[in-house]
C-alpha positions in Angstrom: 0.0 0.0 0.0 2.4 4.0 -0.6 2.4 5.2 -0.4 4.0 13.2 -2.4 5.0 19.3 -5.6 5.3 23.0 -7.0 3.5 26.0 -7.1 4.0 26.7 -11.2 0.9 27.4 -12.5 0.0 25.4 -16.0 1.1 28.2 -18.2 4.7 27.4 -16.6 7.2 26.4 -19.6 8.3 23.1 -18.9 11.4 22.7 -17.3 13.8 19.6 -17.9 14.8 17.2 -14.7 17.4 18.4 -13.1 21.1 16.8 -14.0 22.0 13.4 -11.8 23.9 14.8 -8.5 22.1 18.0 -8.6 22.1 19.8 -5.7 18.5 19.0 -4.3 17.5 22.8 -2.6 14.4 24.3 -3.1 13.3 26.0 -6.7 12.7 29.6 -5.7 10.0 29.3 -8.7 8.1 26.8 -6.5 8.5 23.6 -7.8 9.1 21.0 -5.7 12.6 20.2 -4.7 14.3 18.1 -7.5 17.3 15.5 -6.9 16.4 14.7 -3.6 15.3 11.1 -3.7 17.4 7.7 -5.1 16.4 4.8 -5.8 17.1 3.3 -2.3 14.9 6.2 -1.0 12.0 6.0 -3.8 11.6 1.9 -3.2 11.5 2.6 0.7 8.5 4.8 0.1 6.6 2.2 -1.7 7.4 -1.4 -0.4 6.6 0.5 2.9 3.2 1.7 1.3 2.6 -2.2 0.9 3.6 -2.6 5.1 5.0 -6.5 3.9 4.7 -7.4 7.8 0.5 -6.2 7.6 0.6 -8.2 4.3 1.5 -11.4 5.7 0.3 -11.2 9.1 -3.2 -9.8 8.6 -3.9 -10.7 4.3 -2.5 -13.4 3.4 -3.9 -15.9 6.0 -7.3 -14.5 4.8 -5.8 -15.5 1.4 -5.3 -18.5 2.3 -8.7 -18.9 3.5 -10.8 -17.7 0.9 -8.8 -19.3 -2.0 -6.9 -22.1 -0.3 -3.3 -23.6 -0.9 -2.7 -21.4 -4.5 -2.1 -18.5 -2.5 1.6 -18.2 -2.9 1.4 -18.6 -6.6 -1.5 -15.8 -6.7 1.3 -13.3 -5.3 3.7 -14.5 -8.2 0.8 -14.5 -10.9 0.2 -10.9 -9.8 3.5 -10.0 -9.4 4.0 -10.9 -12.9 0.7 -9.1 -14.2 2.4 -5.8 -12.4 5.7 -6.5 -14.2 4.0 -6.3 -17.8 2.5 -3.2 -16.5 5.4 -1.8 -14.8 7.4 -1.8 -18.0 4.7 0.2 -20.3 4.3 2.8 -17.2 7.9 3.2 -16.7 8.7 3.7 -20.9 6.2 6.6 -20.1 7.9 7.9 -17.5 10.4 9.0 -19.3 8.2 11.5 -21.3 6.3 12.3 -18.5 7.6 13.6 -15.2 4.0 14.9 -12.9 3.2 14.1 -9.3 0.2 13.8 -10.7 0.9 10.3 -12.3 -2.4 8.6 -13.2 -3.5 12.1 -14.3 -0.8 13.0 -16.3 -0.4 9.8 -18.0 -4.1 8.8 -19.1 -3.9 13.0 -20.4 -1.7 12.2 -21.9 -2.6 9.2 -23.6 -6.2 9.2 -23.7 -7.2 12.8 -23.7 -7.3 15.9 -20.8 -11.1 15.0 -20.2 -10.5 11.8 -19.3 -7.2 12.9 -17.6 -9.0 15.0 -15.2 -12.0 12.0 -14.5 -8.7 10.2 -13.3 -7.3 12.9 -11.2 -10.5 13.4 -9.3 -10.6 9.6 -8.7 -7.0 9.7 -7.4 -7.5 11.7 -5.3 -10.6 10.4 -3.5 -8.6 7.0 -3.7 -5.0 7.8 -2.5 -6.6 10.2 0.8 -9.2 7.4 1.9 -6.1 5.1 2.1 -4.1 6.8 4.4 -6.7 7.5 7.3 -7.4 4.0 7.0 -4.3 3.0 7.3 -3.8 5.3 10.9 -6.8 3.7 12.3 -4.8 0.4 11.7 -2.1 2.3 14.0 -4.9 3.2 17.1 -6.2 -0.6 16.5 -2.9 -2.6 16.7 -1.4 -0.1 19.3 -4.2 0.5 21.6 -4.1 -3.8 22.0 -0.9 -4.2 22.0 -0.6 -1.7 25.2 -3.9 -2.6 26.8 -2.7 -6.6 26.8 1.0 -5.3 28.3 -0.2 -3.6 30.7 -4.2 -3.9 31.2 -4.4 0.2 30.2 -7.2 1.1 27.9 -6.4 3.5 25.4 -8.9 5.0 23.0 -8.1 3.8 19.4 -8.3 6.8 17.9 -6.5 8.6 20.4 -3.9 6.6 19.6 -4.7 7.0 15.3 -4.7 11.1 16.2 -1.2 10.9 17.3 0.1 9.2 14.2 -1.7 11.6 12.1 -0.2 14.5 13.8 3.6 12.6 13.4 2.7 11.7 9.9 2.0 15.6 8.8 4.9 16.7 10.7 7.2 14.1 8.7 5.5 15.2 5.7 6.1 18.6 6.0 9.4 18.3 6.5 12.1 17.5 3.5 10.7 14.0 2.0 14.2 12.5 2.6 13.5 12.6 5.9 9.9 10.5 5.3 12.6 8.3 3.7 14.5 7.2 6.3 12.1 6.6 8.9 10.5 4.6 5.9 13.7 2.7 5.5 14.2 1.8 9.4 10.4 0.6 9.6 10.8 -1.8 6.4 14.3 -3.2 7.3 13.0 -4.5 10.9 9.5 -5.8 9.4 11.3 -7.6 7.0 13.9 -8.7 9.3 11.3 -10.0 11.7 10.0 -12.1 8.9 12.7 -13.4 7.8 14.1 -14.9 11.1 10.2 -16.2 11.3 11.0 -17.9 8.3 14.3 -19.2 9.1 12.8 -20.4 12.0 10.2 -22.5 10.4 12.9 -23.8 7.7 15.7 -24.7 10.2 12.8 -27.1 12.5 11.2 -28.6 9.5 13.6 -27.9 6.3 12.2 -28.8 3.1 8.8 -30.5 4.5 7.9 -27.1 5.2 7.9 -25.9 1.4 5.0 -28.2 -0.1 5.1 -28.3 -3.7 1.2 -28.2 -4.0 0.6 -24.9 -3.8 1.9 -24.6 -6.9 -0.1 -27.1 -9.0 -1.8 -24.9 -11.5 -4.9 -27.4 -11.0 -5.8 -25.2 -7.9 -6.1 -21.8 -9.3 -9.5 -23.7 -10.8 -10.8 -24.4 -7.4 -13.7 -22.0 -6.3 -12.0 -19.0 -4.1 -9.8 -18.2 -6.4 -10.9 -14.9 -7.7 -11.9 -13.6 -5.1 -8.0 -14.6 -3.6 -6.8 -13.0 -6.2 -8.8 -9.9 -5.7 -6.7 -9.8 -1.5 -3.4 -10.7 -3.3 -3.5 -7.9 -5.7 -4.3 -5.0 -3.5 -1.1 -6.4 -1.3 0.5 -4.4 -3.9 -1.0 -1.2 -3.8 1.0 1.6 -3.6 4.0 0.5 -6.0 2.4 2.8 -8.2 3.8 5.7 -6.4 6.8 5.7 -7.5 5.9 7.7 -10.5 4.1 10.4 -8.4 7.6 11.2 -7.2 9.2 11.7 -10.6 9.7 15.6 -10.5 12.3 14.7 -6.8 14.3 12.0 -7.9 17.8 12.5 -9.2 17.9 11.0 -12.6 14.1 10.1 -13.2 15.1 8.3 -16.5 16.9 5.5 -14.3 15.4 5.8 -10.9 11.5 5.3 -11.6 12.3 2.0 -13.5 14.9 0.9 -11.2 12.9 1.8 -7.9 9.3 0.2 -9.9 10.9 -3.1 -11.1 12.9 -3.5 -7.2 9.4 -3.2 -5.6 7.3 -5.2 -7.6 10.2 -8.2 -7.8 10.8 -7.8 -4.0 7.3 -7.5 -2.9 5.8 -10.6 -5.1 8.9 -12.5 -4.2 9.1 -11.8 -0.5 5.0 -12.2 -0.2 5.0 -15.5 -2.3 8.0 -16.9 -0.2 6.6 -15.6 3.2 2.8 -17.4 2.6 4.5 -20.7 1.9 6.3 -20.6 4.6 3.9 -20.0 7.2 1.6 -22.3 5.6 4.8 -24.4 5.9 5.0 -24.1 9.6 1.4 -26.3 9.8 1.0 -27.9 7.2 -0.9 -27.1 4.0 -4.2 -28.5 4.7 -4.2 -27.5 8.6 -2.6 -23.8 7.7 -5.7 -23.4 5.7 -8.1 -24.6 7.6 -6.9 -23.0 10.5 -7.1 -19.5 8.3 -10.6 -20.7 7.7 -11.3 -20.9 11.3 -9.6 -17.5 12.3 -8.1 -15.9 9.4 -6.3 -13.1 11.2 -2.0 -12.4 12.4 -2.1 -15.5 14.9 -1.0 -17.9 11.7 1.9 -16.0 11.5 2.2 -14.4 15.0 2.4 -18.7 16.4 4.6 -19.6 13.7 7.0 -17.2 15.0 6.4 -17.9 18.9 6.5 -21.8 18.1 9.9 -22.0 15.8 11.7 -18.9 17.1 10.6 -17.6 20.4 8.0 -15.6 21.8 10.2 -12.9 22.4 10.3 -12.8 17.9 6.4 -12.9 18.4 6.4 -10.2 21.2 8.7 -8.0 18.5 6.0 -9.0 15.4 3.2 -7.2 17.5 5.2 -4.0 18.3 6.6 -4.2 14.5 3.0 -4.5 13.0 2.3 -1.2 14.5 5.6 0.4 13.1 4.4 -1.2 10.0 0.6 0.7 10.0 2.6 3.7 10.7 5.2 3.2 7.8 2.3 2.6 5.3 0.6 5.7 6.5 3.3 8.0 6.3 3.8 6.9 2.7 0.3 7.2 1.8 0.1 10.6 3.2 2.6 11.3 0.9 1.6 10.2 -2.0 -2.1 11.8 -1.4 -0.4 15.3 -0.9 1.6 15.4 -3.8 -1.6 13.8 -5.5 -3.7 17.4 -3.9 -0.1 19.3 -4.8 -0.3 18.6 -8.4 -4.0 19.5 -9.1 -4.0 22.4 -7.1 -0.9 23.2 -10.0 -3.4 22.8 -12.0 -6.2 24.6 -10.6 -8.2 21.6 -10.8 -8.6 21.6 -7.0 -8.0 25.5 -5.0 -4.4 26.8 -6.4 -3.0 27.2 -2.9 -2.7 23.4 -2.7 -0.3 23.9 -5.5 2.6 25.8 -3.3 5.6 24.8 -1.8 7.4 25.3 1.5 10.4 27.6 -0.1 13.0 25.9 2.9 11.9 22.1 2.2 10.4 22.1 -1.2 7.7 20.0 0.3 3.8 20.7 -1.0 2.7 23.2 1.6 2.7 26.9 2.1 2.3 29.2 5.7 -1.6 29.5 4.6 -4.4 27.3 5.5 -4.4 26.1 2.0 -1.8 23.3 1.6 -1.5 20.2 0.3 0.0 18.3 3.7 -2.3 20.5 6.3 -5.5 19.4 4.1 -4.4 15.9 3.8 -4.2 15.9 7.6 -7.3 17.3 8.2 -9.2 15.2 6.1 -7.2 11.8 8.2 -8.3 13.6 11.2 -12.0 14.1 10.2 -12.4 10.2 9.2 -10.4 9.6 12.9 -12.6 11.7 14.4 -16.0 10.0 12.5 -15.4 6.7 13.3 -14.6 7.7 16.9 -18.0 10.0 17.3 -19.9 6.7 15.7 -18.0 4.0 18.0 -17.0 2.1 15.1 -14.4 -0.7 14.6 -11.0 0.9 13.9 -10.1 -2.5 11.9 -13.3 -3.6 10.8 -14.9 -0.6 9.9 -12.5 2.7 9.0 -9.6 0.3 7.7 -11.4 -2.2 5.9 -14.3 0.4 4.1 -12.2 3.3 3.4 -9.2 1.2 2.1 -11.3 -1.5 -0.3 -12.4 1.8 -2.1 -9.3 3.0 -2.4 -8.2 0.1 -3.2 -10.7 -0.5 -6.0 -10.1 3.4 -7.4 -6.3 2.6 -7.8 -6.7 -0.7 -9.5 -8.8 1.4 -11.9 -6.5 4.0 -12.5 -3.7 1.0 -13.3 -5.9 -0.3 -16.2 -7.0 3.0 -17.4 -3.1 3.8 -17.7 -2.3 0.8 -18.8 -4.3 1.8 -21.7 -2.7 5.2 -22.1 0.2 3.9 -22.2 -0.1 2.1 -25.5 -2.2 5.0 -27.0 0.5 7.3 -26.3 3.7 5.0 -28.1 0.5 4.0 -30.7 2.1 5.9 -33.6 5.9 6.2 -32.7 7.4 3.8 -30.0 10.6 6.3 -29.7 12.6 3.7 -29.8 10.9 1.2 -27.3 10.7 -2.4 -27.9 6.9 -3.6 -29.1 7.0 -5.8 -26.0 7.2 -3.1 -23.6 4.8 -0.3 -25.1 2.4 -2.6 -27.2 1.8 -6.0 -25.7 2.7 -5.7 -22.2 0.2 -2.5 -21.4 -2.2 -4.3 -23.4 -1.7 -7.6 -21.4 -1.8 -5.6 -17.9 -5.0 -3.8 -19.3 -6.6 -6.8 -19.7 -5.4 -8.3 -16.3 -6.0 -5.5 -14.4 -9.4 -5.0 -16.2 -10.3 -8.4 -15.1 -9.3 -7.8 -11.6 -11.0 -4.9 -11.3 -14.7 -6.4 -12.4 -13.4 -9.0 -10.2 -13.0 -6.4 -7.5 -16.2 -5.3 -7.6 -18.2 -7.9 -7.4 -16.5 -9.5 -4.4 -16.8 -6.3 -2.9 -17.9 -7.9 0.3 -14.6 -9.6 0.5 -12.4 -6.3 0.8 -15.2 -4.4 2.6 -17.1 -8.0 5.3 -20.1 -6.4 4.6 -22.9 -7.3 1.9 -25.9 -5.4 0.5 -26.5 -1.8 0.9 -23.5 -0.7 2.7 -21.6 -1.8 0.0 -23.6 -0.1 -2.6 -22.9 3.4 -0.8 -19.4 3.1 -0.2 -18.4 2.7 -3.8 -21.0 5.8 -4.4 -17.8 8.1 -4.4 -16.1 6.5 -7.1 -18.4 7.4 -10.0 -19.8 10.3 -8.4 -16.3 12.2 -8.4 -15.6 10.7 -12.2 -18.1 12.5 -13.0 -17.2 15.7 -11.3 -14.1 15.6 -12.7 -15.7 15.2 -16.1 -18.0 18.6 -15.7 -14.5 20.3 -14.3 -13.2 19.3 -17.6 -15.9 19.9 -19.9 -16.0 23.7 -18.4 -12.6 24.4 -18.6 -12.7 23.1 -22.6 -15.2 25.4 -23.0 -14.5 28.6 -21.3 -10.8 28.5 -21.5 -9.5 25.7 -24.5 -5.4 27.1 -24.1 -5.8 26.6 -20.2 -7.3 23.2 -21.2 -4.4 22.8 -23.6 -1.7 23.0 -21.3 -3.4 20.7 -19.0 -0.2 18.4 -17.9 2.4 20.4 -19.8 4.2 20.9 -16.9 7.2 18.6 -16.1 6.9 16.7 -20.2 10.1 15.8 -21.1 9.7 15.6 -25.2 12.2 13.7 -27.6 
């Protein structure tokens, strides 16, 4: 799940990266800071999006559940469906550099209307994650310190005090953002990985049962609706696009940072399920995810074949882990708000920067990180007025929309991609901006109808409830479509210039 701009109005000239090494400070013009992010730094921000140790603790036994013993080929299958769609999305990078990503490229590719429908979407999409995600926080957290020491904290007391840290953070330079990022992610996957060691040193190669890879299985009934949990493990990898105007050498570092987090994500997910499946037994892992389908599976399988002191560490981690995957989402949302205020799609003042951190905020009520953690606050504040279930309720509805909008937006750009290298592939391999975004399309087209109706999968709810929460979707679609409609008509150059900002052309 990660899971962030500059004040130049569209009528801006474009403005070319800047050079590998550069310098990193703040433009004066108010664009955001360029040269500040690597690679190491852009794949931090989205395998921490994903939270790997919420992945395999709190999915993937549900996974397992719904769609049995296939599960750790599901997270390969998908891995490999985002591959074909990573290399089509990173060709396009190249030629276009926006935090707006989705936006820009389907504007690009498919037209400025239909740009803008996306925008819209993205941004209802990437801001429902991330309060979702900090209600995970209060939820973990608030157990974890009412079973240590019999104190009961209110959840979203808790959630309120990761939304404040998580605005602070994002305020601040994003390199910072990155190496809190890259602290959380090395001790989640650390944890894991002596988990699995664990597991493979007590019952060595009986623990890796060749049967969850018999392609006979992915016919059982379950599996799309697995498939459906596996691929929104992923969200967030996405992101790495939205940071394109910060990174030194965009060219390299968006395909480099996309390809490491896809590889390492469907590798370390597929390995991880298998192995904690492992550490029971196939048939007993999944009827035991049946039965419960929550982090024991994996919290036991650490206590049993490390120690419980590794399963002690899991729980504390799992909370770093919602925290990690917030702090990325927040931002990616902000830069999302950063880029159309640019644009004066949403109110221009969410298109400034901070001129000492080059972050997208300003001194006025109007910025990009301050609305972003108003809005987290807000949905905090809701579910705490209404005496919801952090985890049941704010997590699970606000994410499985978000979810939904994202894997959406992936198709749609999918799509773009191949209209835009249609006529003149600029060099590029067929493979990579013909077939592969029109495989992904397909795939991610599929998953997406897929999505939608096992809704009640994502969301634990059926019926009406269900109905209303994916009201937003086409209700901002087709807000963004009257925004863009009016702009064509009352001011075609504006429209025009739509996304021209940041285009790098041959």
């Amino acid at each position: 799940m990660t899971l962030s701009s500059s004040a130049a109005r569209a009528s801006a000239p474009a403005e070319p990266p800047g050079p590998p090494g550069s310098s990193g400070s703040p433009d004066p013009s108010g664009r955001l800071a360029k040269g500040l992010i690597g690679t190491t730094d852009l794949v931090f921000f989205v395998v921490a999006a994903a939270a790997p140790l919420t992945v395999l603790a709190g999915i993937a036994p549900f996974a397992i559940g719904v769609g049995g013993a296939s599960a750790p080929a599901a997270y390969l299958i998908s891995g490999a469906l985002l591959v074909l769609f990573a290399a089509g999305f990173t060709a396009m990078s190249r030629y276009v550099r926006n935090a707006g990503a989705f936006y820009a490229y389907v504007a690009r590719g498919l037209g400025r209307t239909l740009g803008v429908v996306t925008a819209y979407v993205a941004v209802v999409s990437y801001n429902l994650i991330t309060p979702g995600v900090a209600a995970a926080f209060g939820y973990f957290a608030a157990g974890h310190i009412e079973q240590r020491t019999g104190a009961h904290v209110p959840w979203w007391l808790l959630s309120g005090a990761c939304v404040l840290v998580v605005g602070v953070l994002g305020w601040l330079k994003v390199t910072l953002s990155a190496k809190v990022l890259g602290v959380a992610l090395v001790l989640e996957v650390l944890s894991l990985l002596l988990m699995e060691g664990g597991v493979l040193a007590d019952r060595g190669t009986a623990a890796l049962d060749p049967v969850s890879f018999d392609p006979s299985l992915l016919t059982q009934a379950g599996v799309a609706g697995m498939f459906v949990l596996v691929i929104g493990a992923f969200t967030g990898f996405e992101a790495t696009a939205i940071y394109a105007e910060e990174v030194r050498d965009p060219a390299r570092t968006v395909p480099r940072a996309t390809f490491v987090a896809i590889g390492f994500l469907a590798v370390f997910y597929a390995l991880g399920t298998w192995i904690v499946m492992g550490a029971y037994g196939t048939d007993e892992a999944v009827a035991q995810a049946r039965a419960d389908g929550g982090p024991d599976l994996t919290f036991r399988a650490a206590e049993r074949f490390v120690g419980l002191w590794l399963s002690d560490t899991m729980h504390v981690l799992i909370i770093v882990s919602a925290f990690a995957s917030a702090l990325a989402f927040h931002n990616a949302a902000a830069r999302y708000l950063y880029a159309l205020g640019r644009e004066g799609l949403l109110p221009r003042p969410l298109g400034r920067v901070s001129p000492r951190t080059g972050s997208p905020r300003t001194g006025s009520p109007g910025t990009a990180v301050l609305v972003q953690s108003v809005f987290n606050a807000l949905v905090i504040g809701l579910g705490a007025v209404l005496a919801v279930d952090p985890y049941l309720v704010v997590l699970l509805w606000s994410n499985s929309v978000g979810v939904l909008g994202i894997m959406v937006m992936q198709a749609l750009a999918a799509v773009a991609v191949f209209a835009f290298f249609r006529t003149d592939r600029r060099g590029m391999s067929a493979f990579r901006v013909v077939w592969a975004p029109l495989l992904a399309a397909a795939g991610l087209a599929v998953l997406s109808v897929l999505a939608l109706f096992n809704f009640d999968l994502l969301t634990g709810r059926t019926g009406l409830v269900n109905w209303l929460l994916l009201v937003p979707l086409p209700v901002v679609a087709a807000a963004g479509w009257l925004v863009a409609r009016r702009i064509r008509r009352t001011d075609p150059e504006r429209f025009a210039r739509l996304t021209e900002v940041d285009v790098e052309r041959d």
